[in-house]
N, C-alpha and C positions, 0 to 999 in steps of 0.2 A: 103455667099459671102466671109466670112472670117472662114480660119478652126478656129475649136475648138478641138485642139490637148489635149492630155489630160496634159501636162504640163500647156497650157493657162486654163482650165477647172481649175485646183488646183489653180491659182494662182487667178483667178476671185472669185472662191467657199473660198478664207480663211478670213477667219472673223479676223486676226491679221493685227495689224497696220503697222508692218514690214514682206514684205516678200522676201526672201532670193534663189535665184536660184544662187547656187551653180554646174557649169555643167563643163563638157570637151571640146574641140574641135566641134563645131559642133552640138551642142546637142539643139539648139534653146532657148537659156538660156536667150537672149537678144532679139531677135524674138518674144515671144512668150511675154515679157515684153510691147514692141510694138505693136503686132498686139491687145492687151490689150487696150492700150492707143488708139488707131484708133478705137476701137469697142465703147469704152468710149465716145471718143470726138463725134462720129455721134451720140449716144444717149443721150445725154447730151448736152442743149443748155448754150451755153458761157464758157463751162471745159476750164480748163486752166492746161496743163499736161507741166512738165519741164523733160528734161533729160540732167544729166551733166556727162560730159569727163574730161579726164586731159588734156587737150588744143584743142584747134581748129582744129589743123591736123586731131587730132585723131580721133574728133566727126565728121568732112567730110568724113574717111576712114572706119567712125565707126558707128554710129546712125544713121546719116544722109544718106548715102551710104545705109544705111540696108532699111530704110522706103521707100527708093525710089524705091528698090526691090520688097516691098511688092505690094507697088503701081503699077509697071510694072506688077505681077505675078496675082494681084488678080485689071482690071482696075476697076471694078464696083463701088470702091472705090471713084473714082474722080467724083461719080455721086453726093457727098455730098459735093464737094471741088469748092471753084469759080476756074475760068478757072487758074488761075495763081496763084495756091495755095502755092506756096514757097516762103517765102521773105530770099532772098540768105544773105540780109543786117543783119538782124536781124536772121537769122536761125529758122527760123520759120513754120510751115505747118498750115495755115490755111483752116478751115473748114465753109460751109458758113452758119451753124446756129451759126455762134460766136466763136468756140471750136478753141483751137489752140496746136500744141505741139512745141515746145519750146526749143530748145540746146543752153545750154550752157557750159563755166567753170568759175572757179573760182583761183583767189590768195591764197585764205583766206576767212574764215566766213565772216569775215566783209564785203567783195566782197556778199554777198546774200543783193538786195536790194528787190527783191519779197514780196510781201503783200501775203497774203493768195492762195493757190493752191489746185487744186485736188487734183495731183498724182505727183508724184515725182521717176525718177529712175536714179542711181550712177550707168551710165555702166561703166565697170571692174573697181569697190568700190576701189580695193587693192590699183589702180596707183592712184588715186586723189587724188590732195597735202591738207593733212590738215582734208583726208580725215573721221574722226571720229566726228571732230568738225563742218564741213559742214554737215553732216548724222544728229546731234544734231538741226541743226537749222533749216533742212526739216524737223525734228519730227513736232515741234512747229508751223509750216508753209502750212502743209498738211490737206488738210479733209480728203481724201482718205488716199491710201497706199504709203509708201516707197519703193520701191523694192531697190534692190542690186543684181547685178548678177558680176559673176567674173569665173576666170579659178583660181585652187586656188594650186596656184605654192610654198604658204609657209602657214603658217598662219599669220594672220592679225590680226587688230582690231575687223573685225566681229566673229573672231572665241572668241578674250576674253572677249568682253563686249556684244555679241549680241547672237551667237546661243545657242541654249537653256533656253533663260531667256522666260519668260513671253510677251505675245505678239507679239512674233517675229515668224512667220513659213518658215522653212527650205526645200526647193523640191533638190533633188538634179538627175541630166541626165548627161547623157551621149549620146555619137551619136548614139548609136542603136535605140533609139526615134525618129530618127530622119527618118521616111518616106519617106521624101524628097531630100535625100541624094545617090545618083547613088551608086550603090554597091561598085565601084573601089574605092568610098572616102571611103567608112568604110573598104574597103581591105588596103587599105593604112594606115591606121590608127591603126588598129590593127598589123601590122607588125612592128610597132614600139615597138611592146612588147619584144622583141625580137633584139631589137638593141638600146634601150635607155627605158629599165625598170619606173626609174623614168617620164620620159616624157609620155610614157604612161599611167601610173597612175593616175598622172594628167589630162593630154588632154584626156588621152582613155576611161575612168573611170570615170572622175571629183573628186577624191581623193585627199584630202590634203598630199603633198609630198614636196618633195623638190629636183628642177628644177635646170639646167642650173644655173640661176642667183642666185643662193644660193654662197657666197662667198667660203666658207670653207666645202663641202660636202662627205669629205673624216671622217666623226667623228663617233662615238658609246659613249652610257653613259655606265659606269662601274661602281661598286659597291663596290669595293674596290683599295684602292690603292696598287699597285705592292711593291714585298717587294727585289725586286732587280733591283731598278733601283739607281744607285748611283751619276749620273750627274744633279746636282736639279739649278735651277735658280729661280731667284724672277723677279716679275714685278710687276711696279703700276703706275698707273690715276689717278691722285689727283681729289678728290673733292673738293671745297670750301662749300659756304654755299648751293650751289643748289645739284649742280652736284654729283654722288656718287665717294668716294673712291674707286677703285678697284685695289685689290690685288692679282694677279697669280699664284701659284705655279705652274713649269714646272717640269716632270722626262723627261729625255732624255733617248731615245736606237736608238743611231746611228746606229747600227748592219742592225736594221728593219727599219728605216726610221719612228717614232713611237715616238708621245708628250703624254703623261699623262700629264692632270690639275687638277688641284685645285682652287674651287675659293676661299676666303680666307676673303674678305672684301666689303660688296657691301655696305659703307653708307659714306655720305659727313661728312665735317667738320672735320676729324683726325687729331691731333698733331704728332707730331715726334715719341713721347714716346707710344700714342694708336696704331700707325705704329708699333711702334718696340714689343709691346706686341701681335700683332695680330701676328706677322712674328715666337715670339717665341712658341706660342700656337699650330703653324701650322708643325712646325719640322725644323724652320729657324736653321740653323748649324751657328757660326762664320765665316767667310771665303767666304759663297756662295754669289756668285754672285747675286748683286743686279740692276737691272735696273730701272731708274727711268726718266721721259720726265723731260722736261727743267725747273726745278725751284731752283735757284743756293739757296736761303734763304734755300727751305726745304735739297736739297740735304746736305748742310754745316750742319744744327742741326742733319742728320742722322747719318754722318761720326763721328760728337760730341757722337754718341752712339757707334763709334766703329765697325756700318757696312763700307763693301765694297760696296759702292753707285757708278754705272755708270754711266754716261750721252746717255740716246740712240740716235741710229741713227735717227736721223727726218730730213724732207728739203720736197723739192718741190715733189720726186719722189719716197723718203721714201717707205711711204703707197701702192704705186702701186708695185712697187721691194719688198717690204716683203709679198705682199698676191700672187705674180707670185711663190716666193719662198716654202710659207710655205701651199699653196693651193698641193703640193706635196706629202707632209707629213700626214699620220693618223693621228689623235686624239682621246686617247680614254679618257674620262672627266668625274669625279665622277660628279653625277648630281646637281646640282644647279640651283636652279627657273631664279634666272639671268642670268646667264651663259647660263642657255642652248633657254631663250630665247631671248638674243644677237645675237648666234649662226643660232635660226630659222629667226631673222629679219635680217640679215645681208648678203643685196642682193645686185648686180648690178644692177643702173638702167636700165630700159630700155626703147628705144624710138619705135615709132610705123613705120613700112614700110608697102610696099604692095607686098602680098605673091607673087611668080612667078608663081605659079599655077591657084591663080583666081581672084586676083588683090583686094582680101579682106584684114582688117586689122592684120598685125601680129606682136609679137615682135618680136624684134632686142636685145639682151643684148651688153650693153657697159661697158667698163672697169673701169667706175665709180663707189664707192659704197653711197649708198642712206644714208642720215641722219648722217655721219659719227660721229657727235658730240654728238650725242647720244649712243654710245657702249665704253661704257666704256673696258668693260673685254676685245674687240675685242684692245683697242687700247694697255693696259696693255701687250696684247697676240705680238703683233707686237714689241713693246718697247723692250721685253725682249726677244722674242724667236728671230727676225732678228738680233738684233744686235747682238746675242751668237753666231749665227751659223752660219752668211755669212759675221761679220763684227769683225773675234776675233782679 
């Protein structure tokens, strides 16, 4: 009645609590999540399977839209369903031995009021707000499995805290699995090799890469710092007690259009004077230009040391005109644990539309970037390198 593709076969056969379809475009990563859950709920009286989106929109363009496909392609299904198996109110598909599956989202953890569940799946894990800490409270919540399926456009939380640990199994497809797929989608799909590399990587492949909504994708790590670069700037992000201090070293070569970094300090709570020793440990010269965001107290004890402290350009439109600016510019960036994973999280959101091709769900990238108060270096990076170069 319902295939048993061999993705749906791995994901039924793994004996781990968490399981992980990591796919491309196409690749029935989410599908095959599904038709899991329907094979479940008719053999299992009273299952209770949840599946959660990042909103509403998403999960009618997304989940929801997808099971009602399954339902059209395979009817045989509805032989288990009462006649009016959808509660549109509640988002619901019920089953008439009891079973039900279940879409939702959430705020926040604290938004999970569910008692105990079978199954649980995070489709696209990456967009779901909070999304690590909700994944923690379906642990707790589940008899069965977790899934997670995603297109994995950067890495995530499940790449640091989930794949490869214990427990967890990893499938990962791409659309050549996919069967079911008319040959011109996979000619289509693969000719994006060829005109957007990264993008197919991602969608063509399922390969962690880095997409479109990657802010700043013009970068490489280097391993040493250049020894002729003689235009150096400083930048910094104050931490207090939470938040980290971060500290930039920039080289300039205007010539090439070409930033060398440095990061220089990733920890909260610094005084003026732990500022001023980290600046000199790093190759701070007297004189070099210093950028620092709005804090007239710290700015006033740094100038008491003698630097040139500046006030960077900040306002309403700042941050959007320094990443249109310096999204222009290479980067090449000794490597740094934080720094370069600022650089991998540091995306445009994006919201969900419906493709023009088949009225499925796709992203849209918008000129917002996600979590902003969380990047420290990105913000360091803006402070000092915009207001040098387009604001002297």
């Amino acid at each position: 009645m319902l295939p048993r593709t061999p993705l749906v076969a791995a994901c039924d056969n793994s004996v781990a609590k968490t399981i992980i379809n990591q796919g491309g475009t196409r690749s029935t990563k989410t599908w095959s999540a599904l038709i899991l859950f329907i094979k479940r709920s008719i053999s299992n009286h009273d299952g209770q399977r949840l599946v959660i989106g990042r909103d509403v929109p998403f999960l009618k363009m997304g989940p929801i839209a997808d099971i009602k496909r399954i339902l059209a392609i395979y009817p045989g299904v509805k032989r288990y369903m009462p006649k009016s198996y959808y509660n549109q109110e509640d988002k619901q598909f019920n089953f008439s031995n009891g079973s039900f599956i279940k879409c939702s989202s959430f705020e926040n953890e604290d938004d999970i009021k569910i008692s105990d569940i079978d199954d649980a799946l995070m489709n696209e894990a990456n967009t779901v707000k909070f999304g690590y800490q909700i994944y923690r409270q379906l642990l707790m919540r589940t008899r069965g499995n977790v899934f997670l399926d995603y297109n994995p456009a950067a890495p995530f939380w499940a790449h640091d805290k989930l794949i490869g640990k214990p427990d967890v199994d990893t499938f990962y497809s791409d659309h050549r699995l996919n069967s079911y797929l008319p040959q011109y989608r996979h000619d289509e799909i693969e000719k994006q090799k060829l005109v957007d590399y990264e993008w197919w990587k991602v969608y063509g492949r399922g390969l962690t890469g880095n997409v479109t909504g990657i802010v700043y994708p013009r970068r490489k790590a280097i391993e040493k710092w250049p020894d002729d670069i003689d235009e150096i700037i400083w930048g910094i992000d104050y931490g207090y007690s939470v938040g980290a201090t971060a500290i930039l070293k920039t080289g300039i070569d205007r010539k090439n259009k070409t930033l060398y970094e440095k990061g220089c300090c990733y920890q909260p709570g610094l005084d003026e004077h732990q500022i001023f020793q980290v600046l000199k440990e790093n190759g701070y010269v007297e004189g070099d230009p210093f950028y620092s965001e709005h804090d007239p107290d710290m700015i006033n004890r740094l100038r008491g040391l003698g630097m040139v402290v500046c006030r960077a350009d900040k306002g309403e439109l700042s941050e959007y005109n320094a990443i249109c600016k310096l999204r222009n510019w290479d980067v090449c960036y000794l490597f740094d644990e934080n720094l370069n994973k600022e650089y991998q999280r540091c995306q445009f959101e994006v919201v969900y539309g419906s493709s023009t091709l088949d009225g499925s769900a796709t992203e849209i990238i918008t000129n917002r970037v996600k979590d902003t108060k969380n990047f420290h270096y990105m913000a360091a990076k803006r402070y000092s390198q915009y207001t040098h170069l387009f604001h002297e």
